[in-house]
N, C-alpha and C positions, 0 to 999 in steps of 0.2 A: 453494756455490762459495767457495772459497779466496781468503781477502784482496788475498792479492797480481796475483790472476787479477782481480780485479775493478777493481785498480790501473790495471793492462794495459793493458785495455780501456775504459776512461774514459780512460785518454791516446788509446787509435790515437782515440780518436771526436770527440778534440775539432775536426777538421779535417774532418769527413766530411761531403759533403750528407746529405740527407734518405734518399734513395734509397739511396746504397750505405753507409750507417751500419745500417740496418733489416738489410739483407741481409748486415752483417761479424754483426753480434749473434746473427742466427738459424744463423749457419755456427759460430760460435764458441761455441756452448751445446750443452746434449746436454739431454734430456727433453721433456716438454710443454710446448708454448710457447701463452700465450693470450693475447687482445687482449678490451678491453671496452671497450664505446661507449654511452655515453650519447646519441649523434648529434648530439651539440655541436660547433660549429665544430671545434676540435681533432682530436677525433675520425673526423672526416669527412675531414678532411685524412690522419690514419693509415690509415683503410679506403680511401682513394685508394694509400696507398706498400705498403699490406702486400695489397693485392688478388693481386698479381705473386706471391706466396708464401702462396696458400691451403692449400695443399696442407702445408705448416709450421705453419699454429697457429689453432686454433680460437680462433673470433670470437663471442663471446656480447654481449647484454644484459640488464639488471635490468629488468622490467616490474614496477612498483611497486603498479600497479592502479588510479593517480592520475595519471597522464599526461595531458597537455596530446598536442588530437589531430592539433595539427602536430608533433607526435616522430614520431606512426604514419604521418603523411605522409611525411615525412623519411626512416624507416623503408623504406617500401615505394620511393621513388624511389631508396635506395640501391641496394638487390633489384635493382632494374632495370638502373641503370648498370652492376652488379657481380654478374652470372650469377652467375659461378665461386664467391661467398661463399655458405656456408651460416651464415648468425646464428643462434644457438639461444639463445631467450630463456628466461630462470629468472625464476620467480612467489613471491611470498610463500607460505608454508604457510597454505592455507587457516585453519585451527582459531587459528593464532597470530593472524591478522588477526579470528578472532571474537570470541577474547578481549579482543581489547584493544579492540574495536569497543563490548564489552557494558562493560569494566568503564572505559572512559573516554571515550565518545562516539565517534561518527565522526570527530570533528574536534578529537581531547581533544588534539593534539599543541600546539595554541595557549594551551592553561592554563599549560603550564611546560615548560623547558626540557628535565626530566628524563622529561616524556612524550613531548616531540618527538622527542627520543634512541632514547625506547623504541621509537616511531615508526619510525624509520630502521633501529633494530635489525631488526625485523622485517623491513621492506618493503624494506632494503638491503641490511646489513651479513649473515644470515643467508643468504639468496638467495646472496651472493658467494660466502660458503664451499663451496658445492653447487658451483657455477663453477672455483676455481680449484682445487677438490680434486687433488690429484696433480700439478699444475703444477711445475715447475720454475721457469717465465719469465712474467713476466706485465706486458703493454706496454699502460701508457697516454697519457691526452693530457694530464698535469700540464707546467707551465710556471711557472718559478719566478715569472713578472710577476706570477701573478695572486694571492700572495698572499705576506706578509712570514716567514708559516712556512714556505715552498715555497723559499727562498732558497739553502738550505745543502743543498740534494740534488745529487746525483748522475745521470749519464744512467744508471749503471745500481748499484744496492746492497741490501743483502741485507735484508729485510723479515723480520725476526724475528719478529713477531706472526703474519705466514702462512708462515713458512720457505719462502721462495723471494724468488727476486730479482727486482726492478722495476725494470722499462726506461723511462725516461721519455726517448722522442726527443724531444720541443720542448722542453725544459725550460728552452734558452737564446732559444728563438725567441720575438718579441714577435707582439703582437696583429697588429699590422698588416703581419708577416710571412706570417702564418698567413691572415688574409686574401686577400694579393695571389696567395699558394700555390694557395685552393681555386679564385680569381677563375679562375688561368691555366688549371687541370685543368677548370674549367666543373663543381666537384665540388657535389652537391647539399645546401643548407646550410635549415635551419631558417628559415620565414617569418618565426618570433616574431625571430630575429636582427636584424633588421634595422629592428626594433621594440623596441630596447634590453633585450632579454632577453639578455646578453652569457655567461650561466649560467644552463642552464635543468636544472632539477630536477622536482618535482610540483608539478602546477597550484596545489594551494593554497597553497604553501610559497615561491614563485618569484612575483617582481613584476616589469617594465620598472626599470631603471636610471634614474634623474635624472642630470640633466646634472651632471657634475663627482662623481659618486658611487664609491665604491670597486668594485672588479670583483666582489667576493661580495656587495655592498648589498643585492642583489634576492634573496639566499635567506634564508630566516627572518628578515625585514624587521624581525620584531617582537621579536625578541631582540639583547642587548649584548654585547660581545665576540665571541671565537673562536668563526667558523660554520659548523661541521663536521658532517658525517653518522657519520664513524668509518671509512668506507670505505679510509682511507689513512692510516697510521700507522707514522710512522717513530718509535723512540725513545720517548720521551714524550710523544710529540707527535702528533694527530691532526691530518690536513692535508682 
């Protein structure tokens, strides 16, 4: 998409609610449009706005194969609320998960950072490729609060590592925005939520939050610095 189209359309959005910003963007795009959920609070709030517009853009998940088994709960009570969505979840390649199984433990992602990476590579970042193949448009639940690299995006800009554009509707909405949003729709939100998992990822990789902690604290607890999967990369910057 063209620079200047993309200018456009990050002005009309800066005014739009929730609801009728979802529905300018999916009128004003032309190709594949795809949505992905972790089923994180965020998340769960966009599969509540973009239910109305199934029939517009395939809704997948990453199954990592290490999931925590309130995600599959959270999972199936969406199914419920939300007939009309068909999720279609993408799995690590088997043989990739052997390899790395044999040559650095079940659990080698905890010796170093550069196996936790590899980690994610597989069980994330490859899995997505499969997903957003052919994509044009591809809408998640990033919010610039939750982290100091998320600051300087855009609700919607051109993602040159996967050539297509990423829509990020909350990106100016706070936590306790996002909140009051799912409280009102009665929309169904992870048990661990409410038990300080404010970002939940794989069981072994994801902890509860301490009181006064940063919003990514609880993933890779045991690592210093920027804590990324690769999943989202603007720039030089992995978010």
């Amino acid at each position: 998409m063209e620079k200047h189209k993309l200018n456009y359309l990050n002005k009309a959005l800066e005014d739009l609610p929730l609801s009728s910003a979802i529905a300018f963007v999916l009128k004003n795009t032309e190709g594949k449009k795809v949505f992905s959920t972790s089923f994180g609070i965020e998340d769960q709030l966009l599969t509540h706005y973009i239910a109305p517009h199934a029939d517009e853009v395939s809704i997948f998940t990453l199954d990592t194969g290490r999931q925590f088994n309130e995600t599959y709960e959270v999972f199936h009570k969406t199914q419920s609320k939300y007939p009309s969505l068909k999720i279609q979840t993408y799995f690590p390649e088997e043989e990739d998960v052997r390899q790395y199984a044999n040559q650095n433990g079940i659990n080698g992602f905890y010796d170093s950072i550069e196996k936790r990476k590899q980690c994610c590579c597989i069980r994330k970042v490859k899995p997505l490729q499969r997903a957003i193949s052919g994509a044009s448009l591809w809408i998640t639940g990033l919010r610039a609060e939750q982290s100091p690299n998320r600051e300087g995006m855009q609700y919607l800009e051109w993602d040159d590592a996967n050539r297509l554009v990423k829509y990020n509707p909350l990106l100016h909405y706070t936590l306790q925005e996002v909140e009051q949003l799912t409280t009102m729709n009665k929309i169904p939100v992870s048990s661990l939520y409410k038990k300080g998992y404010l970002s939940i990822g794989c069981a072994p990789c994801t902890r509860a939050l301490l009181p006064g902690e940063d919003f990514r604290a609880g993933r890779w607890w045991w690592e210093n610095g920027k804590k990324e999967c690769g999943l989202h990369i603007h720039s030089d910057k992995n978010y």
